[in-house]
PDB file with one MODEL, atoms N, CA, C and O in Angstrom:
MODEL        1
ATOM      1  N   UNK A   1      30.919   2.097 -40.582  1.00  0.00           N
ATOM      2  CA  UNK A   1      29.913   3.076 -40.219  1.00  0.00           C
ATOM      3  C   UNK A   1      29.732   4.040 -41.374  1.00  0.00           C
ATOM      4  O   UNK A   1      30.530   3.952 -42.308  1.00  0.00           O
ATOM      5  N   UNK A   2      28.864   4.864 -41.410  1.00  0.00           N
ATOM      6  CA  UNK A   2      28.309   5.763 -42.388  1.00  0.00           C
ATOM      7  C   UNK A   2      28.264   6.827 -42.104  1.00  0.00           C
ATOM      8  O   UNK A   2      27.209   7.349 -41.744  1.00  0.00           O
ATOM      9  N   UNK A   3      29.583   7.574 -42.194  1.00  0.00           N
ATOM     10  CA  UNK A   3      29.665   8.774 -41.489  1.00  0.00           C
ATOM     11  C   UNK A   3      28.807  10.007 -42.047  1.00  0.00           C
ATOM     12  O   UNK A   3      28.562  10.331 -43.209  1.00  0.00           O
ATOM     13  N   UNK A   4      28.476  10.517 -40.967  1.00  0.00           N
ATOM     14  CA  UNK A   4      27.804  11.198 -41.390  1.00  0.00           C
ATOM     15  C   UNK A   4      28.182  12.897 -42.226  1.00  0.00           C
ATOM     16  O   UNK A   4      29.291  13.419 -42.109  1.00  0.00           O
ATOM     17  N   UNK A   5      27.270  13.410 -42.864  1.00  0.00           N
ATOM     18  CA  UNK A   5      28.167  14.766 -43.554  1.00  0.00           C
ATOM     19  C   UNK A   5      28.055  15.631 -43.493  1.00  0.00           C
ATOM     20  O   UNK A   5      26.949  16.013 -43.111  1.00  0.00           O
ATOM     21  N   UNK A   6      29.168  16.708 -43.840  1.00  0.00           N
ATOM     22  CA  UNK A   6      29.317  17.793 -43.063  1.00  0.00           C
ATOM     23  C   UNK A   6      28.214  18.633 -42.445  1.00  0.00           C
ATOM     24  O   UNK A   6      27.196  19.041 -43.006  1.00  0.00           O
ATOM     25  N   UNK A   7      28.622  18.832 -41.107  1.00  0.00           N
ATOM     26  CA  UNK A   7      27.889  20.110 -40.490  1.00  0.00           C
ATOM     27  C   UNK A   7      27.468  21.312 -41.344  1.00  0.00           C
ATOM     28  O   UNK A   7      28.121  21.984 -42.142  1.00  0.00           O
ATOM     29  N   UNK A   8      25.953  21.407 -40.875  1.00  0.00           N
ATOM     30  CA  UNK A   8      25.854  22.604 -41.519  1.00  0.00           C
ATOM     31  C   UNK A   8      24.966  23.232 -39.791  1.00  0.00           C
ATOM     32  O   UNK A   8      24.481  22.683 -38.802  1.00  0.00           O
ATOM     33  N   UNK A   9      25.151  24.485 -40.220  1.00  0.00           N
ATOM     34  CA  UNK A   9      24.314  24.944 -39.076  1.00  0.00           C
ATOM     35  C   UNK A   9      22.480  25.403 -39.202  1.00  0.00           C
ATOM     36  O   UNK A   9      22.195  26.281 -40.017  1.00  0.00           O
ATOM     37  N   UNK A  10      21.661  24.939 -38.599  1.00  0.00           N
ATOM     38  CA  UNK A  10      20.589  25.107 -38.888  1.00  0.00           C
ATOM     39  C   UNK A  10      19.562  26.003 -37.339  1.00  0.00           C
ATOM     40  O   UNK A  10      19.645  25.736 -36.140  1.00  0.00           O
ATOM     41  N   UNK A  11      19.166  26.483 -37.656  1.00  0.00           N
ATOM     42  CA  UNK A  11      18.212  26.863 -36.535  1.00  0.00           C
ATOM     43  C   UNK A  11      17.042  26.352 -36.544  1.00  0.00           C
ATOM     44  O   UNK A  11      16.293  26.228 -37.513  1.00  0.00           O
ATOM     45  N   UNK A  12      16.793  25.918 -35.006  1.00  0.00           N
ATOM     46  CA  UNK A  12      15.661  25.107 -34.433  1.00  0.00           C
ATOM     47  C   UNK A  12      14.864  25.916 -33.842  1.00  0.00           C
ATOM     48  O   UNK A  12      16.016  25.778 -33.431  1.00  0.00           O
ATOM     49  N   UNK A  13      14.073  26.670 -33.315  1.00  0.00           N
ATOM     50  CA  UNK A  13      13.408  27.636 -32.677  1.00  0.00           C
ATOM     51  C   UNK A  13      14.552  28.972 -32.181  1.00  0.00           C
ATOM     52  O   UNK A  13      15.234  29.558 -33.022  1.00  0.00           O
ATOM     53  N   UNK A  14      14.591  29.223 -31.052  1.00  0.00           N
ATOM     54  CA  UNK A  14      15.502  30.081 -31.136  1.00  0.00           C
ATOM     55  C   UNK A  14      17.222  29.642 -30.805  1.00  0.00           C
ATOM     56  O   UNK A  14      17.986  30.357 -30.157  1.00  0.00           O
ATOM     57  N   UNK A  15      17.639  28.098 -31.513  1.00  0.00           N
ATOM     58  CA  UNK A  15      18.916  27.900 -30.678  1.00  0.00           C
ATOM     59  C   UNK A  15      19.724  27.539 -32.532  1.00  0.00           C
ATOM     60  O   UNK A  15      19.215  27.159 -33.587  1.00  0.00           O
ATOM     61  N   UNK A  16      20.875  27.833 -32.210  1.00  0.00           N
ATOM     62  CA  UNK A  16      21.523  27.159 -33.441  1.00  0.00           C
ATOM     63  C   UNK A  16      21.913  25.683 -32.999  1.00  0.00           C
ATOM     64  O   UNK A  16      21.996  25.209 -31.866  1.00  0.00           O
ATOM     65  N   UNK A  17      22.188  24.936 -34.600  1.00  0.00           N
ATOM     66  CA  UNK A  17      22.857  24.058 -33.731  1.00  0.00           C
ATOM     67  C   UNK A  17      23.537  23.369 -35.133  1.00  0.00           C
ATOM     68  O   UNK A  17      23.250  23.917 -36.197  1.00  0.00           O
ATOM     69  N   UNK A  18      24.602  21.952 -35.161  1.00  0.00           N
ATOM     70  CA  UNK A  18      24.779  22.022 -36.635  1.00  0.00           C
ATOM     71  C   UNK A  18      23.864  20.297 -36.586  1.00  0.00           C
ATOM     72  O   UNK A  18      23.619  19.368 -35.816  1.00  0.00           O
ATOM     73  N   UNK A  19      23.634  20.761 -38.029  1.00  0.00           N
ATOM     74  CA  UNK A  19      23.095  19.438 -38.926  1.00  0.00           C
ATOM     75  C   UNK A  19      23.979  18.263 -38.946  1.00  0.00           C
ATOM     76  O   UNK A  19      24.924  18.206 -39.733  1.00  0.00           O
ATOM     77  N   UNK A  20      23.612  16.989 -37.815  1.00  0.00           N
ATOM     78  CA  UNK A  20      24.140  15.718 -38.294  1.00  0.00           C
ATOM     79  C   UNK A  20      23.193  14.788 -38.786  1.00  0.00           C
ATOM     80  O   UNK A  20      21.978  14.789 -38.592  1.00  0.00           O
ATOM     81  N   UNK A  21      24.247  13.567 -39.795  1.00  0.00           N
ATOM     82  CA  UNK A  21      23.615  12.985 -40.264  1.00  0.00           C
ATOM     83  C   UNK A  21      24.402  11.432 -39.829  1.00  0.00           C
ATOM     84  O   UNK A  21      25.596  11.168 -39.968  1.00  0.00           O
ATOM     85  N   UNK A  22      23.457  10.653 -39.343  1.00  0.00           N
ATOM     86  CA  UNK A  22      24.196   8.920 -38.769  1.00  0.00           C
ATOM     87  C   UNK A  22      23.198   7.864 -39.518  1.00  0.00           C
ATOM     88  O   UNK A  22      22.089   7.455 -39.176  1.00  0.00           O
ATOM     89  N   UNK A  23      23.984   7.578 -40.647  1.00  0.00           N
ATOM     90  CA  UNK A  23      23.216   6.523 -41.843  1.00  0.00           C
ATOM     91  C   UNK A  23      22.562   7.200 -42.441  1.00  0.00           C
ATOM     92  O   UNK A  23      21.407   6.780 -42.511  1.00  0.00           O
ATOM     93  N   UNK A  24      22.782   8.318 -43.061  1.00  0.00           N
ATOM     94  CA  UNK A  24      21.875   9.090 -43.731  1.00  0.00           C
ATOM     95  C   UNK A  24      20.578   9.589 -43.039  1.00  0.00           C
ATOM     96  O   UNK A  24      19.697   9.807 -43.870  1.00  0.00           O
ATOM     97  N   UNK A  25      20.245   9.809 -41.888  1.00  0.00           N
ATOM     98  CA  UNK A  25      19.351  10.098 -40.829  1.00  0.00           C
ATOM     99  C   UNK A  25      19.585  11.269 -39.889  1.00  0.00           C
ATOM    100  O   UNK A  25      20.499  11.132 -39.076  1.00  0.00           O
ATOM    101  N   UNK A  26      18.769  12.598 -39.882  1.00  0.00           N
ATOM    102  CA  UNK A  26      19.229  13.441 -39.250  1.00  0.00           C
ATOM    103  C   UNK A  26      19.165  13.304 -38.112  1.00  0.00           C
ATOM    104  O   UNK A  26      18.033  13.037 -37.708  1.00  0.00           O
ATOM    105  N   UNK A  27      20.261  13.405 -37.062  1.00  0.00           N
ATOM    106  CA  UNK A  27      20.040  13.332 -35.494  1.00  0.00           C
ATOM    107  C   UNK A  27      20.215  14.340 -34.775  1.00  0.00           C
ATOM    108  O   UNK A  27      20.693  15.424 -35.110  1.00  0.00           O
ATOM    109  N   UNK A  28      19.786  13.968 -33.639  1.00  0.00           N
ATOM    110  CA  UNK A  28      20.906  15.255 -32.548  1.00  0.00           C
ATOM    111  C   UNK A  28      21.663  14.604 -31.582  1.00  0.00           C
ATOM    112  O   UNK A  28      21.158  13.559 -31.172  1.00  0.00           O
ATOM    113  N   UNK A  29      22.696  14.913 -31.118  1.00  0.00           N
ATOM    114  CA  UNK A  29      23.371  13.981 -29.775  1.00  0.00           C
ATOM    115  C   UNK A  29      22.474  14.770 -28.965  1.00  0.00           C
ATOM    116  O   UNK A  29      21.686  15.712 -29.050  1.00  0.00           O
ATOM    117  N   UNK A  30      23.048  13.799 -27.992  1.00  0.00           N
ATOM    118  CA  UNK A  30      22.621  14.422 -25.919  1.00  0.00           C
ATOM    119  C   UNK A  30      22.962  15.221 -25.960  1.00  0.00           C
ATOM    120  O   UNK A  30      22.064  16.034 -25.740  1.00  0.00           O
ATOM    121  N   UNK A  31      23.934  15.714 -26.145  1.00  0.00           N
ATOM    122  CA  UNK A  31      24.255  17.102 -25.958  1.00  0.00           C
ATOM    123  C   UNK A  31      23.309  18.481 -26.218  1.00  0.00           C
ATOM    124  O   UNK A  31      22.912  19.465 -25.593  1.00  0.00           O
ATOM    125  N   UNK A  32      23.227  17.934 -27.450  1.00  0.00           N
ATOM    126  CA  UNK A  32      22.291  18.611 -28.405  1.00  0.00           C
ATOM    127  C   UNK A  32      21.090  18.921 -27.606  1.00  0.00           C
ATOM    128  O   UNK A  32      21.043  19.964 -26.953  1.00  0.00           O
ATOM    129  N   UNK A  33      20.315  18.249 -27.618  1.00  0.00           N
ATOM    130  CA  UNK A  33      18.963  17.575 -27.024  1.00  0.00           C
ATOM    131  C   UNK A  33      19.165  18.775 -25.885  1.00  0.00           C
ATOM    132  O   UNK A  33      18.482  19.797 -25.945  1.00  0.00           O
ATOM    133  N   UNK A  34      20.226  18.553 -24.775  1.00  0.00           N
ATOM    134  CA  UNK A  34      20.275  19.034 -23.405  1.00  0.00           C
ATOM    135  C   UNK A  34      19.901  20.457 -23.540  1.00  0.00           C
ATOM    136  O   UNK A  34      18.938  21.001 -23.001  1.00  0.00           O
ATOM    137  N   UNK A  35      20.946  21.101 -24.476  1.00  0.00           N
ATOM    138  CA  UNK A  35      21.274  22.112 -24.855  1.00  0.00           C
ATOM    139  C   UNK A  35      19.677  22.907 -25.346  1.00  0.00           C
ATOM    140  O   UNK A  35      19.396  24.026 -24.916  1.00  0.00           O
ATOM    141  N   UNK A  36      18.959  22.315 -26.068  1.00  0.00           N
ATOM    142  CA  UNK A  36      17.554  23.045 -26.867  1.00  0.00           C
ATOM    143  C   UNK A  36      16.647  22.495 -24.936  1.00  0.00           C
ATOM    144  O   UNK A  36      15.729  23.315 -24.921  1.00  0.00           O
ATOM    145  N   UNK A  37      16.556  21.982 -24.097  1.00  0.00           N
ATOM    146  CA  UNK A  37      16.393  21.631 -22.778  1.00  0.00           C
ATOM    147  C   UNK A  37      16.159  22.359 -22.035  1.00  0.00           C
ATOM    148  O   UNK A  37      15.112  22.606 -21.435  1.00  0.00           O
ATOM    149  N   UNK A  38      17.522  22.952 -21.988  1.00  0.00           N
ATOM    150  CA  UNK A  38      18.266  23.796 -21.267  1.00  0.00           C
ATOM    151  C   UNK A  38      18.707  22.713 -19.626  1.00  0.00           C
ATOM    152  O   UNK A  38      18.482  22.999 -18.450  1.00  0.00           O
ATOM    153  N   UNK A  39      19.253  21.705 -20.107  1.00  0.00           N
ATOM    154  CA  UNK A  39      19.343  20.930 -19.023  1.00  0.00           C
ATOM    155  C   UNK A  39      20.777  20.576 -19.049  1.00  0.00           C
ATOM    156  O   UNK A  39      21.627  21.250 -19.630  1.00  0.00           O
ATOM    157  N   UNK A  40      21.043  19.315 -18.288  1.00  0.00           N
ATOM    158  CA  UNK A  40      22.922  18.590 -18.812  1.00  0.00           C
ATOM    159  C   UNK A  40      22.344  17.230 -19.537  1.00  0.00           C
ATOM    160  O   UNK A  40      21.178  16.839 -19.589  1.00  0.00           O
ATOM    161  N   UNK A  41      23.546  16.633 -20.084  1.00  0.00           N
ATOM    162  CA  UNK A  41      23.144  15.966 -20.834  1.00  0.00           C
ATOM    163  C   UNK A  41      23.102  14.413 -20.021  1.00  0.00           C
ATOM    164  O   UNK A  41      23.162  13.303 -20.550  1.00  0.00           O
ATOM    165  N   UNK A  42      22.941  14.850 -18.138  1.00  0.00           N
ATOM    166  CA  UNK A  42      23.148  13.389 -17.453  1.00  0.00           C
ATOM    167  C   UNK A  42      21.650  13.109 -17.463  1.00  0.00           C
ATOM    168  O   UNK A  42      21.179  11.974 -17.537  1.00  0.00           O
ATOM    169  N   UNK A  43      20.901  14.289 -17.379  1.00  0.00           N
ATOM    170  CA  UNK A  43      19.153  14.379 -17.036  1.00  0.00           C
ATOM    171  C   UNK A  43      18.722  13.678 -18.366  1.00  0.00           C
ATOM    172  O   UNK A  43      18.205  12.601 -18.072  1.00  0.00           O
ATOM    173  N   UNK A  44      18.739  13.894 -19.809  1.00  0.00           N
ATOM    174  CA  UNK A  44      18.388  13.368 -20.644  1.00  0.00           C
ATOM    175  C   UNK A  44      18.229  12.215 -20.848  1.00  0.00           C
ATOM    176  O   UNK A  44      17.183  11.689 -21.228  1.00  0.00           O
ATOM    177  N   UNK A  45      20.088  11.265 -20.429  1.00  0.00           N
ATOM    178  CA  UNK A  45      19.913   9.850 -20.173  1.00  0.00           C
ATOM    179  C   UNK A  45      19.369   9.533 -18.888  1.00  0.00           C
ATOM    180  O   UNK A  45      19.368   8.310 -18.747  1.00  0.00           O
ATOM    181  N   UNK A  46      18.966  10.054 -18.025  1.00  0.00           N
ATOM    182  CA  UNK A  46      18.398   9.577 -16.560  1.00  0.00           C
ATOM    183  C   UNK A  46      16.962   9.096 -17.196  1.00  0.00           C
ATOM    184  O   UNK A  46      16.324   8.058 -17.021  1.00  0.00           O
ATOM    185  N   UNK A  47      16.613  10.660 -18.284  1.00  0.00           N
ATOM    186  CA  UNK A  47      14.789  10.464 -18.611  1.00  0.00           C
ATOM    187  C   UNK A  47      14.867   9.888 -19.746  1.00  0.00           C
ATOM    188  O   UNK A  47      13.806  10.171 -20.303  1.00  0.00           O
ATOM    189  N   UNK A  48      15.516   9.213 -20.471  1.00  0.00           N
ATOM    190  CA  UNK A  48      15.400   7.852 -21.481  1.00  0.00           C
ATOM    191  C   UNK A  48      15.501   7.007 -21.020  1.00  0.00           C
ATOM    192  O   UNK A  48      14.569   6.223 -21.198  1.00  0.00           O
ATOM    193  N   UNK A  49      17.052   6.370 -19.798  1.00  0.00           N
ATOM    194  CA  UNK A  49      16.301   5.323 -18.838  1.00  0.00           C
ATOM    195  C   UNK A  49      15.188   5.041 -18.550  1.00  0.00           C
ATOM    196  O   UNK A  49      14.750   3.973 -18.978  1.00  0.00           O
ATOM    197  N   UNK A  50      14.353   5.880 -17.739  1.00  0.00           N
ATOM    198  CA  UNK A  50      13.146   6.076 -17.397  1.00  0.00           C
ATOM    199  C   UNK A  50      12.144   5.460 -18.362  1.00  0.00           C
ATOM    200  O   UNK A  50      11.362   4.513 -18.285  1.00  0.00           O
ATOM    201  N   UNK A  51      12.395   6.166 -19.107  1.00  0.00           N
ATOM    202  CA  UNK A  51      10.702   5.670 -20.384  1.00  0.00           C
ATOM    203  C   UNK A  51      11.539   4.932 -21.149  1.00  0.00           C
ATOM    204  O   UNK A  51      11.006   4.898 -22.258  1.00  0.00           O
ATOM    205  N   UNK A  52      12.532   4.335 -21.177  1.00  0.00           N
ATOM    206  CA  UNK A  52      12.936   3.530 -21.863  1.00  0.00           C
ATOM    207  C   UNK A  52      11.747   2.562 -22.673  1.00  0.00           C
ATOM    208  O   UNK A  52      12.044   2.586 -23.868  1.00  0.00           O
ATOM    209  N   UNK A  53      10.535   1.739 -22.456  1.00  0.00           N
ATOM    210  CA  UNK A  53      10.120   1.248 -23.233  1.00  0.00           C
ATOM    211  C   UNK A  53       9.072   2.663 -24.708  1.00  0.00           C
ATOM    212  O   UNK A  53       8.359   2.315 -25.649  1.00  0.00           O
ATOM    213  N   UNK A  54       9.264   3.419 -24.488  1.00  0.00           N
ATOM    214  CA  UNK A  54       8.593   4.156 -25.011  1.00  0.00           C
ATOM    215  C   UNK A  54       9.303   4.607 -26.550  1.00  0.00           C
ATOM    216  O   UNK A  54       8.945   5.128 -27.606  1.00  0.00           O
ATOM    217  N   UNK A  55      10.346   4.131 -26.022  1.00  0.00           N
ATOM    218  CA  UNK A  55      11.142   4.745 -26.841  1.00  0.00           C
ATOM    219  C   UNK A  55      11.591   3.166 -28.674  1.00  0.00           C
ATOM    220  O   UNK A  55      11.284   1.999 -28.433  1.00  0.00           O
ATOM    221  N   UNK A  56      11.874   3.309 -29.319  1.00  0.00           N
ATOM    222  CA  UNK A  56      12.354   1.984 -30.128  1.00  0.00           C
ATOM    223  C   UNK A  56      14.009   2.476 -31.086  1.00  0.00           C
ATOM    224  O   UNK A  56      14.262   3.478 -31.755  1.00  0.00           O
ATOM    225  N   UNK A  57      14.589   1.636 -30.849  1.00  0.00           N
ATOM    226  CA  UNK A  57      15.960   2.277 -30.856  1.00  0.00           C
ATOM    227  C   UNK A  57      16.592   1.862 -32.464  1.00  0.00           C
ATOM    228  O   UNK A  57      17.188   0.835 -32.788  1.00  0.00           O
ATOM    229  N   UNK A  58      16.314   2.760 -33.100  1.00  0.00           N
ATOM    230  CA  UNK A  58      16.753   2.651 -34.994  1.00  0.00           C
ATOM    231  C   UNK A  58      15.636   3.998 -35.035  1.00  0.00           C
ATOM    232  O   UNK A  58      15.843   4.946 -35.793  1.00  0.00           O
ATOM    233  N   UNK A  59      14.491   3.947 -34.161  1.00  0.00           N
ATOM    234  CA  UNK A  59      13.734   4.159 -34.602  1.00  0.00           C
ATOM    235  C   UNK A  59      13.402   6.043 -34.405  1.00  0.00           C
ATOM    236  O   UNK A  59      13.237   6.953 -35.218  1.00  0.00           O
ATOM    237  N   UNK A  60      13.430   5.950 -32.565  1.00  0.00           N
ATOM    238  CA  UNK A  60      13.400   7.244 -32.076  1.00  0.00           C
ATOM    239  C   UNK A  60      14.916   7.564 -31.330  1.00  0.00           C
ATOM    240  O   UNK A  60      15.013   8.433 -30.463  1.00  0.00           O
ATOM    241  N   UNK A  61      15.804   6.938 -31.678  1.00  0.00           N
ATOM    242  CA  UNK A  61      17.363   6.840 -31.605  1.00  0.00           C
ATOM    243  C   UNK A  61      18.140   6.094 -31.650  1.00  0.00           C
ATOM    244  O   UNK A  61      17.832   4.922 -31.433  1.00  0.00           O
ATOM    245  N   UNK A  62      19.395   6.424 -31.930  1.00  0.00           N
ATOM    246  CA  UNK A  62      20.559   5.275 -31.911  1.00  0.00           C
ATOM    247  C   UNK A  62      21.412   5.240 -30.924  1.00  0.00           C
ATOM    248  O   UNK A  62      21.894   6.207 -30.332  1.00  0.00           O
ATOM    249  N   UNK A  63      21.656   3.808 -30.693  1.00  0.00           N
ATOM    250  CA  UNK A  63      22.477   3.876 -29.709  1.00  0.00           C
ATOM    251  C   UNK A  63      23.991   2.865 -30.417  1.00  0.00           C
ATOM    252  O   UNK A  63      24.205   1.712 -30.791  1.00  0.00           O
ATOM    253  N   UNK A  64      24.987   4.568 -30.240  1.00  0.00           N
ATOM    254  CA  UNK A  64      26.495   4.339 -31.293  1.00  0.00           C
ATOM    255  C   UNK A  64      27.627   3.560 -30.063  1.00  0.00           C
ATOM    256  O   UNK A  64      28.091   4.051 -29.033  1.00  0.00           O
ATOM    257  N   UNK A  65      27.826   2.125 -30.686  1.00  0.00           N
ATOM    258  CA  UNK A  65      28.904   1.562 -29.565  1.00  0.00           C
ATOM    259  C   UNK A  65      30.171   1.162 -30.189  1.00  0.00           C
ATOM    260  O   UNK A  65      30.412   0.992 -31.384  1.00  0.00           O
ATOM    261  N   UNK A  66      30.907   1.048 -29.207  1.00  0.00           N
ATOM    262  CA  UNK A  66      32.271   0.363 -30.292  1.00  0.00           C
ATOM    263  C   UNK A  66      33.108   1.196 -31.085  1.00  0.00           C
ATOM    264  O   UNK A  66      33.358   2.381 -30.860  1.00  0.00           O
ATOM    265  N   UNK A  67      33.517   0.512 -32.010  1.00  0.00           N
ATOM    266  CA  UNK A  67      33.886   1.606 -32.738  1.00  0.00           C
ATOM    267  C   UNK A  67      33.464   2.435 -33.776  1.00  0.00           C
ATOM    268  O   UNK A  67      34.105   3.298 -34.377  1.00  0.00           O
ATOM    269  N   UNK A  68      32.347   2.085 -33.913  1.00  0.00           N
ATOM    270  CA  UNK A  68      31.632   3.247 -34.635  1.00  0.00           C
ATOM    271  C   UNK A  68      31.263   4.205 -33.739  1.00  0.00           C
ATOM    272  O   UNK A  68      31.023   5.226 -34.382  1.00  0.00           O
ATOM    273  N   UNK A  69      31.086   4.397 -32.476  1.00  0.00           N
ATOM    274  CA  UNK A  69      30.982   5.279 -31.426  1.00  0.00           C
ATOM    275  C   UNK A  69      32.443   6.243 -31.447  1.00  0.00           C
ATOM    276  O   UNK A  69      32.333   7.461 -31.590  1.00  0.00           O
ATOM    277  N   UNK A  70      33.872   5.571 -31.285  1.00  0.00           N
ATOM    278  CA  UNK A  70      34.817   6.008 -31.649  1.00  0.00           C
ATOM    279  C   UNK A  70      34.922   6.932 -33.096  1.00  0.00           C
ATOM    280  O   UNK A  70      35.217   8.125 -33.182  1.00  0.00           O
ATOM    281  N   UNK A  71      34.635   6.130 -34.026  1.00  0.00           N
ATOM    282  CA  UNK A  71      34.613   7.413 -35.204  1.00  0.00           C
ATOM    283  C   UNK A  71      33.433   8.009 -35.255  1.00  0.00           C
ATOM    284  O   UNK A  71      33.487   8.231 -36.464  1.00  0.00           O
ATOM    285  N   UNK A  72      32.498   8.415 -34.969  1.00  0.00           N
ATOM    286  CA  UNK A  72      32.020   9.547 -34.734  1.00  0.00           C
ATOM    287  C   UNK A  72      31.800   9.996 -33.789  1.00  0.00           C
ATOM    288  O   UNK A  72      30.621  10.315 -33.636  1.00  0.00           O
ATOM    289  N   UNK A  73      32.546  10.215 -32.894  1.00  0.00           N
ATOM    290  CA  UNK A  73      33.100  11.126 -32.130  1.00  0.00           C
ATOM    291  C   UNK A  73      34.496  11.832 -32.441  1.00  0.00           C
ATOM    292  O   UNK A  73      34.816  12.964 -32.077  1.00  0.00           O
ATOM    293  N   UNK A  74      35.089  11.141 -33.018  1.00  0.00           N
ATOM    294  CA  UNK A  74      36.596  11.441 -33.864  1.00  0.00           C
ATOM    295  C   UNK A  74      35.743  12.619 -35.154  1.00  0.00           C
ATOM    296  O   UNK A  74      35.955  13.824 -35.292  1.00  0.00           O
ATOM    297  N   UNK A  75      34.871  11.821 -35.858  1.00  0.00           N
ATOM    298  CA  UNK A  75      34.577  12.882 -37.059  1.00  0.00           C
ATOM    299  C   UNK A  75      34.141  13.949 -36.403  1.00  0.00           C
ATOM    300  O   UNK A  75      34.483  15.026 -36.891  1.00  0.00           O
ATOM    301  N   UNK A  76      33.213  13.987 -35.039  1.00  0.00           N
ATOM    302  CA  UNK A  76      32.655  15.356 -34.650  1.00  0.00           C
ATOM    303  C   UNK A  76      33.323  16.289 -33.662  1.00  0.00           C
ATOM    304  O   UNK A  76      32.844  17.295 -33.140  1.00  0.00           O
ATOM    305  N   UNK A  77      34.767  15.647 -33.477  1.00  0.00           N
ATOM    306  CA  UNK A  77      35.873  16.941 -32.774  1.00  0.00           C
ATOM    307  C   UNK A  77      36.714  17.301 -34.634  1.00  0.00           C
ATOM    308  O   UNK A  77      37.275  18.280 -35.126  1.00  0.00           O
ATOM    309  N   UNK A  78      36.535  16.579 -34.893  1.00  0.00           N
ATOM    310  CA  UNK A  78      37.580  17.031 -36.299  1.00  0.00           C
ATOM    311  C   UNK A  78      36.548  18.395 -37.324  1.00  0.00           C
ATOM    312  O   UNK A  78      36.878  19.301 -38.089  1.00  0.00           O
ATOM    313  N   UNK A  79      35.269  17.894 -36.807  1.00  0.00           N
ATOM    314  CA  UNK A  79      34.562  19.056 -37.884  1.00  0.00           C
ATOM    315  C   UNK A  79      34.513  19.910 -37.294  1.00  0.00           C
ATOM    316  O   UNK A  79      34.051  20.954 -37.754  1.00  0.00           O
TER     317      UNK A  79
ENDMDL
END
C-alpha cells in the first residue's frame, strides 16, 4: 500500500480536519465526511449503499480491504 503522508491540518468551511493522502490522492474517511455532515458515520454508509451506482470506486472513493485496510488504520492511530 502507499501510505499515505503526514497529517496536516487544513480547514474546510468552518470545520478542521487533517489532510490524508491514499495513493497519492487526497481523501476523507467516513468519519470525516460524517463529521463536516454533522451526522454518524453509519448514515453515510447507509447513503452510499443507497446510490451506490452513482458513485465509481477509484474514482469518487476507495474502498481499503485487507491488509491495506489494516495499515492504514494502524498509520492513522499512530499519527
Amino acid at each position: 500500500m502507499n501510505m499515505p503522508i503526514l497529517p496536516q491540518t487544513i480547514q474546510v468551511a468552518d470545520k478542521q480536519t487533517s489532510l490524508i493522502q491514499y495513493k497519492s490522492v487526497p481523501v476523507m474517511t467516513t468519519e470525516q465526511l460524517a463529521d463536516f455532515y454533522g451526522t454518524d458515520s453509519n448514515n453515510i454508509k447507509v447513503n452510499h449503499s443507497r446510490n451506490s451506482s452513482r458513485f465509481v470506486q477509484g474514482k469518487h472513493y476507495f474502498k481499503v480491504e485487507g491488509v491495506d485496510l489494516k495499515d492504514f488504520k494502524n498509520w492513522v492511530t499512530e499519527s
